[in-house]
N, C-alpha and C positions, 0 to 999 in steps of 0.2 A: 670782837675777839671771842676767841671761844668761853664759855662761863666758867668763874674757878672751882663752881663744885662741881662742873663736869670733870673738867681737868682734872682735880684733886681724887674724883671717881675713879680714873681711870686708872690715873697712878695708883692707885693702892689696891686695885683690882690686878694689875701689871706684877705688882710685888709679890701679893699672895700667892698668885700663881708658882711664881717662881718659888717659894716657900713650900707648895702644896705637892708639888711636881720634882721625882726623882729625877736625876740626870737632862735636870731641864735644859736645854740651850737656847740662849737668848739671839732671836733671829731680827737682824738690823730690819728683813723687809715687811717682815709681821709686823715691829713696832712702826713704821712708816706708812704699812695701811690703816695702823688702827689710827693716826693720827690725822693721815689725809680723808676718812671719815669722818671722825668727828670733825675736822673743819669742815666740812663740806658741808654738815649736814648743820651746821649754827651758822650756816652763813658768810664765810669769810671771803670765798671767793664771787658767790654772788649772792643779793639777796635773796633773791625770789627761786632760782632755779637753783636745787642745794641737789645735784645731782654729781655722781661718781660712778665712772663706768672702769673697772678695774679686772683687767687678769693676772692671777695671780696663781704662780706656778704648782704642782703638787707639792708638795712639804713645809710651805709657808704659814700653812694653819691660818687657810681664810676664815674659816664660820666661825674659829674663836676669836677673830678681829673682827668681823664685823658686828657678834654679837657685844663684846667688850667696848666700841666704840657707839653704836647705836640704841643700844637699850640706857647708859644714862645722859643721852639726850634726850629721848621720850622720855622719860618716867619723870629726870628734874622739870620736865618741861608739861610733865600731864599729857603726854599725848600717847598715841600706841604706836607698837612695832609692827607690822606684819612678813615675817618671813616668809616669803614660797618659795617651793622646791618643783624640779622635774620627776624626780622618782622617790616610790617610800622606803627605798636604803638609806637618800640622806634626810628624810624624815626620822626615821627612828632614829639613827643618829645624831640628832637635835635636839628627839625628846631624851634619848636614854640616856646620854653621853654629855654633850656641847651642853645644854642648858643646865643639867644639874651642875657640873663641874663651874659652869658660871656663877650660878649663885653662891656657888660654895666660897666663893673668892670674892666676889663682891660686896661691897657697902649696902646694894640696893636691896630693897625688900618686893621684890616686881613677883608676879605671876606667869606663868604660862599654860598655855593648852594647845593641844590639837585640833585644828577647825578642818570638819569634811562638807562634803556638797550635800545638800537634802539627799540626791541618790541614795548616798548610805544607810539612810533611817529607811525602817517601814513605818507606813502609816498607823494606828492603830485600829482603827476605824476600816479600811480596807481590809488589814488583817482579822479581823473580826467577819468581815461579810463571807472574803473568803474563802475560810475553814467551814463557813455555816452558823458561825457562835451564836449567828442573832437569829438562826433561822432560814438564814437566806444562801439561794446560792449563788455565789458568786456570777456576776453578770460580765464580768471581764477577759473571763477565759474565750478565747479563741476556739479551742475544741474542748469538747469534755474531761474534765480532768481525772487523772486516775487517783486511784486509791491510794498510793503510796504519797502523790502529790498533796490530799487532802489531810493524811496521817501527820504528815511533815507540817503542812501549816496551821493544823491543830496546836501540834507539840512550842511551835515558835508562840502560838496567841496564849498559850497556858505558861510558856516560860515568860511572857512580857508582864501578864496579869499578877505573878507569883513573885516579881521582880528579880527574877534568878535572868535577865538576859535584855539589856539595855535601848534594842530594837535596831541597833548598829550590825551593818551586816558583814562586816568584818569580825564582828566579835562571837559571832556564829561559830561552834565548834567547828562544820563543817561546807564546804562551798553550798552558793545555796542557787541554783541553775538561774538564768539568766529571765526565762521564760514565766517559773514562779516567783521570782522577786519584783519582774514588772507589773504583776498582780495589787502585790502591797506596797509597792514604794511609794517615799512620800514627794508631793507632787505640790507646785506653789498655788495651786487650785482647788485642790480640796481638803487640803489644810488649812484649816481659819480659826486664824487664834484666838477669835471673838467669839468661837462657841467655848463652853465650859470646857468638854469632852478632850477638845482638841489642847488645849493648854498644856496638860499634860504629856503631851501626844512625845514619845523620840525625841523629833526635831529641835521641837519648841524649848523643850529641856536642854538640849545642846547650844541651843542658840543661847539659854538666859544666862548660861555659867559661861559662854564667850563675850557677853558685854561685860564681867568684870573679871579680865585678864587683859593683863597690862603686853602679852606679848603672844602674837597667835602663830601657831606654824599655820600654810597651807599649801596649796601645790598653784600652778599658774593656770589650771583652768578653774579652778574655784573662784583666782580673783578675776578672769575674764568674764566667769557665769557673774560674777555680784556688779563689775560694770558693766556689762549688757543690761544690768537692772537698774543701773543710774548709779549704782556704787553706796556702798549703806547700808546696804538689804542686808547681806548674809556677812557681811567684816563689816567694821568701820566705816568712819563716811572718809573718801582720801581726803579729805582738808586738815584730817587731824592724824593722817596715818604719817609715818614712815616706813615704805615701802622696802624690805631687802628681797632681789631675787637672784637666790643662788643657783646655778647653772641656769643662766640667764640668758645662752647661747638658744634657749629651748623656745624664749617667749614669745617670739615671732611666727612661729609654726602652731602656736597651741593658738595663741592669735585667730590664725586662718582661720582653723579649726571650729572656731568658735564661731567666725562671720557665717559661717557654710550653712546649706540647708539644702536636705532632699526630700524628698516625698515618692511613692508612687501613685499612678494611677488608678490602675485596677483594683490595688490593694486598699488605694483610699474609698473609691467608689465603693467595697464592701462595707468598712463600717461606717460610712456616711449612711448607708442603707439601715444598718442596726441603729444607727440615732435616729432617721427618720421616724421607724419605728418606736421610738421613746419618747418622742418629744410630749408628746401629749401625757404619758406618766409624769414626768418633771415639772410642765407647767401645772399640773392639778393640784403639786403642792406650794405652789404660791398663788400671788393673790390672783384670782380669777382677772378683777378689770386694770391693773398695770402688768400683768404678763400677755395680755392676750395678745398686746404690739408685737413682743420680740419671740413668741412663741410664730407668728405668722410670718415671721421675717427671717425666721430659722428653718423654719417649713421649706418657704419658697427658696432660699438660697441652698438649702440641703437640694432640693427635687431640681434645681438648675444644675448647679456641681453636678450629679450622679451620672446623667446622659453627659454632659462638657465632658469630662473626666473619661469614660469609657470609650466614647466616641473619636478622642484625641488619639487615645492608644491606639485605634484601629488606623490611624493615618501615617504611622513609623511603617517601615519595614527595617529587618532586622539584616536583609541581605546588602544595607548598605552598611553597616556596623561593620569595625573593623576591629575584632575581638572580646564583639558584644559592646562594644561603648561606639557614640557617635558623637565627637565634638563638633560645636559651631565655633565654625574659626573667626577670629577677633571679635568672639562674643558675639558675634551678630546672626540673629533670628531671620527667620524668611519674616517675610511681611503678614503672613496667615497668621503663624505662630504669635507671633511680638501680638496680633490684633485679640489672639484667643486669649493672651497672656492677660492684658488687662481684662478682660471678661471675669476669667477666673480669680483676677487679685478681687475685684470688688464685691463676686460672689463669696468667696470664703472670707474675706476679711468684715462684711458685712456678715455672715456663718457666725466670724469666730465674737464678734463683740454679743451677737443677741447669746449664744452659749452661756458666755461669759454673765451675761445681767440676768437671764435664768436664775443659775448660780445663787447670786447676788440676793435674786427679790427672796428667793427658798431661806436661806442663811437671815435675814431681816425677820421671817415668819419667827424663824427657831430662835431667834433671840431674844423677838419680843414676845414670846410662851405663846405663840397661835397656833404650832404645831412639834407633836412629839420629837424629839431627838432621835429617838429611835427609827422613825419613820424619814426621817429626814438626813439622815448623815449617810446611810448606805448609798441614797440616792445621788446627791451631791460628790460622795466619791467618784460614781460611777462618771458624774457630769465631767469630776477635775479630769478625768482619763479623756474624755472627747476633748475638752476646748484645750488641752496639750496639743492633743491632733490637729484639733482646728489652728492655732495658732501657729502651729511648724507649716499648715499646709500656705496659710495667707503669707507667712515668713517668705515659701519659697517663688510664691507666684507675683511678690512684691519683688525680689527681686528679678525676677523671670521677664515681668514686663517694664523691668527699669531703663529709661530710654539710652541709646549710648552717650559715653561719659564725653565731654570736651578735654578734659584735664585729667592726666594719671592714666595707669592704666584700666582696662575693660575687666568687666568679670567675664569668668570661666564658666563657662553654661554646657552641658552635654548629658545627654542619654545613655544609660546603662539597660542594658536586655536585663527582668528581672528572675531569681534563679529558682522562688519561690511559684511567680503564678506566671502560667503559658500566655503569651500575646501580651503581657507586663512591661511596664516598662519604669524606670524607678530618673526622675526631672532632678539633677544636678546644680546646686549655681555656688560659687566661690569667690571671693574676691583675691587679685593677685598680688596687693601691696596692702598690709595693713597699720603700717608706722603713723599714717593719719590718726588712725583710733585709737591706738595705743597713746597719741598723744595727747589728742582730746578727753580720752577716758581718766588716763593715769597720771603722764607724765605735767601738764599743764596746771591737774588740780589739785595732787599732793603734797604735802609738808615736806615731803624728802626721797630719794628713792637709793638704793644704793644696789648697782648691779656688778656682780662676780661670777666669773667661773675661770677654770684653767685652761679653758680653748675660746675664748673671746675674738680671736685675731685670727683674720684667714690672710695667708701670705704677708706675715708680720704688720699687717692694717685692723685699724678697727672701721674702716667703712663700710666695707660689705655687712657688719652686725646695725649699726647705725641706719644705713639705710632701711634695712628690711622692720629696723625696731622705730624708726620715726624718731630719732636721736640726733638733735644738728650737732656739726661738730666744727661750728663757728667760736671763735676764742669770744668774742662779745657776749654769748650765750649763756659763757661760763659752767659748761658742764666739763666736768674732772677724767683726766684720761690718765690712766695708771696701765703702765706694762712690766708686772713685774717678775724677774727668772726664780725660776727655782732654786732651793740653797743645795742643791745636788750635784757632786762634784760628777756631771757628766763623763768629761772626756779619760776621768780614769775609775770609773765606775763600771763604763758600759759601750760597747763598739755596734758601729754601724754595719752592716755588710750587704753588698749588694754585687752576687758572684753574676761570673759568665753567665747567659743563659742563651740558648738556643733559639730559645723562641720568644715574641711579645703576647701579652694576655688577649690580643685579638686573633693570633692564629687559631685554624683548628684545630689543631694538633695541639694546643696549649694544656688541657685535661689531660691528657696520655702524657704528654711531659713532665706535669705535676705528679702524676702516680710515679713515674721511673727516677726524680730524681729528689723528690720529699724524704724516703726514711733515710737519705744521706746528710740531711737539715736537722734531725731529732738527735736531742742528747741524751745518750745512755745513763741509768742514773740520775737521772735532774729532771724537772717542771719543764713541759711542755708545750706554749699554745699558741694554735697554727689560726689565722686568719682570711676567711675565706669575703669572698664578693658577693657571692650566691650560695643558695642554699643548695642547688642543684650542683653545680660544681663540686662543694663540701662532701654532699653526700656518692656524687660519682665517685671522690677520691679515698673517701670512708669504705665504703662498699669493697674497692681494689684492693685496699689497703690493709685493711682490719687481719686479715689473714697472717699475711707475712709481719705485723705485728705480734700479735701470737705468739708464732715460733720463735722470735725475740724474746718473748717473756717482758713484752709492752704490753701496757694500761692504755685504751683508747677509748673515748668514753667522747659522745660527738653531742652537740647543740641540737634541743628538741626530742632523743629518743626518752628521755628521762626529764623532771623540772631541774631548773639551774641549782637549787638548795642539794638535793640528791647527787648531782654532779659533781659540783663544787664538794661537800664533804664527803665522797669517795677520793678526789684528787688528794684533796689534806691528808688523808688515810693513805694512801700510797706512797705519798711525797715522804714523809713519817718516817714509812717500813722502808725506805732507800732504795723504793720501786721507781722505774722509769713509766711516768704517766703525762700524755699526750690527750690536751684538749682539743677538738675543732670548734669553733663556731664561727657564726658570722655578724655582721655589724654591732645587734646590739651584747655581744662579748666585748667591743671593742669601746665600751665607755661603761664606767659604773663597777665594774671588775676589779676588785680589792683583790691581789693574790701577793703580798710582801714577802719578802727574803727567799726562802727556798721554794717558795709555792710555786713563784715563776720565774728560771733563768735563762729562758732562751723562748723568744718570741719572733713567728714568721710570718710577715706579710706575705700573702703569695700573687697580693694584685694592689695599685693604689685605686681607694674606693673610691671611684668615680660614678655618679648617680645618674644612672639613663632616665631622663624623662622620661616616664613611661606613666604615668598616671596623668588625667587632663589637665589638671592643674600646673603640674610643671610642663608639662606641652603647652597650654596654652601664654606662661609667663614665659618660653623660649620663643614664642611666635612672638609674644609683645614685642620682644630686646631686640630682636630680629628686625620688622616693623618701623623700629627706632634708629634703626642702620647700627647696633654694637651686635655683640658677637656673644653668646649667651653662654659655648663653651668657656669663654674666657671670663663670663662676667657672673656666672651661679655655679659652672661645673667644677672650673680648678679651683675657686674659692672655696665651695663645698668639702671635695675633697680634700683640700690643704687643712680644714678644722677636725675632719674624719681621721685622714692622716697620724694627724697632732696625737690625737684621742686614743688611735691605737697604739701609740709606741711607748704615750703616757703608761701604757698598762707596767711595764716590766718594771721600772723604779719607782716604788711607794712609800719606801723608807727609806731614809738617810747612809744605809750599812749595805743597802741593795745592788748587788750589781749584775751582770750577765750582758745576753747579746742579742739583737734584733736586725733579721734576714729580710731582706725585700727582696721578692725573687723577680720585680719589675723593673723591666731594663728601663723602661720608657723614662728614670727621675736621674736617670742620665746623660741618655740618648733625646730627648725633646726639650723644645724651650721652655715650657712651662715646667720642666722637672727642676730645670737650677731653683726656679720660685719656691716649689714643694720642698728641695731639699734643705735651701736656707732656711723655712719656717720650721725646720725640725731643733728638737735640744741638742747641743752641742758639742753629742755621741763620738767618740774618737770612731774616722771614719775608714773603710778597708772598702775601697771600690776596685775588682778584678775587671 
């Protein structure tokens, strides 16, 4: 049974709220999630798998039930939270909002922080070469750097030294270009916490104040980066965690993401060439008779690579490429390639370990006082920058010459034209199902895991999320399945419509039709936001349109000409002055989009998002389904879209008092079988089909 000082936690955590909170209203389906969490997570329906997989509608105030329900079962129980998130909207809201307002009402006396990926720190020690601080010039630049580049990371090494600027590069007044941060960022290679220098260093500091915080936010590729690392590294170890990942629908994809790996050729063969050159600086600062093995073995695997590597590239042609990319279908290599593959795995993967014990023997000298700090840490950065490389490059050609699989599906292998260096070519590989690892990694060795979001369910199922996240949903298994509706009185809140139209979104006349009969969709006076498919659509109809907007004395303000903050509070502002102001965007408008009560009263689908394979990955997972004798529109596309769907229409009611109306200008969720499925997965909008 649940523990009574969890229970007794809760309760009075429940009360104060209600105490704390004007015009509170107590919502039967919030208190029933926070309760089928907490059982879930002490155990009551199984012992060992304390898992919950819940969607839970907008209004229902998930993150304040799952934080209310999960932090006093970790904390009475010593263990930690870790919440991830998809994006840093519901980050901040976590940190600003949800967790203070928690504690405020709680019993518990728990901590929290914001946990980022090393990316975000710079190095110190890098930032120092650099600029020049030590004398030296930075040996990482690519091309010579200019003046303003070196002005700029002066100013950052004088602000970290001065402690006016935490080495977080978010925390940087101003964006800091892509090009100059991969200079100084910190890197799990040339950061080593066993020198003095480095103790101090960003990271190290971020990391020491996350081992005592009872509750971490982070995002889901942080916790994918820390189980790629065995899990421990950078959070918790899972044995002690409990796991929340809210908009959970994302995990699967950051997943992939994560298994993936590219390299180029040409581009590698150049700074393989620059380390060739180095090698013999790096080993002179270790010990002459145990470097000399892996400085010889770094040589010979470099000077193998460089001809492999060049030599490949010249074996593509580009005029078999079919928009610069070239997939192998079912994953399978010619016989040359699959033979050259291993060649190259055991060249670079032998490469990237002698790198690596360089490293190693240099860092040994500097600890046990044989050689200055000074002399030694510049160098050692330099090295953490190659055996990054090196280790992405062995990553890719371990998978590249992975034989094909018997079980599951194949990875995704294919060639991209590179845009950077002529006769380049930039080696692909992806895996197309990652619920394996997710299972292995997370689900199998954690304390607890509890997943939410408000679009979980594609075509009112949880299989399709389950499948792709490696989630059984065998009742013996005992993981928790929650579907719960929103407390929003839909059907007289807000209507559906779905007028005559002319045309379907595959004709070609479908653009022209959109221009001639859109500004008859836009309300005068009210919030406006039209949803597109494509960018290029959007902007054909923007382009038409913007004019005879105008002469209406309309507000149109379109996705990309300007950032979403800029956008977004010019609409507020117009909405305000009792102006009519019409947004466009596309997909990512269509999830994460906070616009309540009068921001947005009228919202227009002008197509259901339906997702063309067009990237190899999901080409190559439509060939799999295919292959398998299913049917891969039926079984990724209208699934996809029914969660897409969900997501856009979620946009118009965000409060309780919210109402208006939302336009599909797509016949097709009438006219096709698969649209009764779309249109039953939708909320339960009073509906007007002409």
């Amino acid at each position: 049974m649940t523990n009574s000082k969890i229970q007794q936690s809760i309760r009075n955590s429940y009360q104060n709220l209600q105490a704390q909170l004007e015009n509170f209203v107590p919502r039967r389906a919030q208190n029933y999630l926070v309760a089928e969490i907490a059982k879930t997570l002490c155990g009551e329906y199984h012992g060992k798998n304390r898992m919950i997989v819940a969607e839970a509608g907008t209004g229902i105030g998930k993150s304040l039930s799952y934080l209310m329900a999960a932090i006093p079962v970790a904390f009475l129980s010593q263990r930690k939270v870790v919440i991830s998130t998809a994006t840093v909207a519901l980050q901040e809201q976590l940190i600003n909002k949800d967790l203070p307002l928690f504690r405020r009402i709680t019993d518990l006396n728990f901590s929290f922080l914001l946990a980022k990926g090393r990316q975000r720190y710079c190095c110190a020690e890098k930032l120092a070469s650099a600029c020049g601080a030590e004398g030296q010039q930075a040996a990482l630049f690519e091309s010579k750097p200019k003046r303003k580049d070196i002005e700029l990371l002066e100013t950052m090494y004088r602000s970290l030294m001065q402690g006016k600027w935490d080495g977080d590069r978010d925390s940087w007044p101003k964006p800091i270009r892509d090009e100059i941060w991969q200079m100084v960022v910190s890197d799990k290679h040339s950061c080593n916490n066993s020198l003095p220098t480095h103790r101090g260093c960003p990271f190290q500091k971020a990391r020491s104040e996350l081992d005592k915080a009872d509750v971490i936010i982070a995002n889901h590729s942080l916790v994918m980066a820390d189980a790629d690392l065995g899990g421990g590294v950078i959070l918790p170890e899972p044995e002690n965690t409990i796991y929340v990942f809210d908009e959970a629908h994302h995990l699967p994809h950051v997943a992939r993401d994560h298994s993936s790996a590219a390299a180029s050729l040409k581009g590698a063969a150049a700074w393989l060439e620059r380390l060739n050159q180095s090698v013999s600086k790096f080993a002179s600062l270790a010990d002459e008779k145990r470097v000399a093995r892996f400085r010889n073995e770094l040589q010979d695997s470099v000077q193998q690579l460089i001809p492999s590597l060049t030599q490949l590239a010249s074996r593509f042609d580009p005029a078999h490429f079919s928009e610069g990319i070239y997939r192998f279908e079912h994953g399978d290599l010619p016989e040359w390639l699959a033979e050259e593959s291993k060649q190259l795995k055991q060249m670079s993967h032998k490469g990237a370990q002698a790198t690596a014990k360089i490293a190693d023997l240099i860092a040994e000298r500097v600890k046990d006082g044989e050689i200055a700090t000074r002399l030694a840490e510049p160098a050692l950065a330099e090295l953490g920058f190659y055996i990054q490389r090196m280790d992405n490059l062995a990553q890719v050609w371990q998978l590249m010459a992975e034989p094909p699989r018997e079980k599951g599906a194949p990875l995704a292998r294919w060639l991209e034209v590179s845009a950077e260096r002529e006769g380049d070519f930039t080696v692909n590989v992806s895996p197309l199902e990652v619920g394996w690892q997710l299972d292995q990694q997370i689900w199998s060795r954690c304390l607890g895991a509890v997943l939410v979001s408000a679009t979980m369910r594609a075509l009112n199922s949880f299989s399709f999320f389950c499948r792709q996240a490696g989630i059984s949903e065998k009742t013996e298994d005992g993981v928790r399945f929650l579907a719960l509706a929103s407390p929003f009185d839909y059907q007289n809140q807000a209507e559906l419509r779905v007028p005559k139209m002319k045309f379907e979104p595959q004709a070609s006349e479908f653009t022209e039709y959109l221009i001639d009969i859109l500004p008859n969709q836009i309300k005068d006076k009210q919030a406006n936001l039209v949803l597109f498919s494509s960018y290029w659509q959007m902007n054909q109809v923007a382009d038409a349109l913007e004019g005879k907007f105008i002469k209406k004395g309309w507000a149109l303000q379109v996705q990309g000409k300007e950032s979403r903050n800029e956008i977004l509070n010019k609409h507020k502002t117009l909405v305000q002055c009792g102006k009519t102001s019409i947004l466009f965007g596309t997909g990512s408008f269509s999830e994460g989009l906070d616009l309540p009560g009068e921001l947005l009263e009228n919202l227009v689908i002008t197509k259901i998002p339906f997702g063309v394979p067009t990237s190899p990955v999901e080409q190559a997972h439509a060939e799999y389904i295919e292959h398998k004798g299913g049917n891969p529109f039926m079984q990724i596309t209208v699934p996809e879209a029914s969660k897409k769907l969900i997501q856009s229409v979620g946009r118009l009611l965000r409060k309780e008092r919210d109402s208006g109306t939302v336009t599909i200008l797509d016949r097709r969720i009438v006219t096709k079988r698969y649209g009764q499925s779309l249109l039953d997965s939708l909320p339960p909008f009073k509906r007007i089909i002409e």
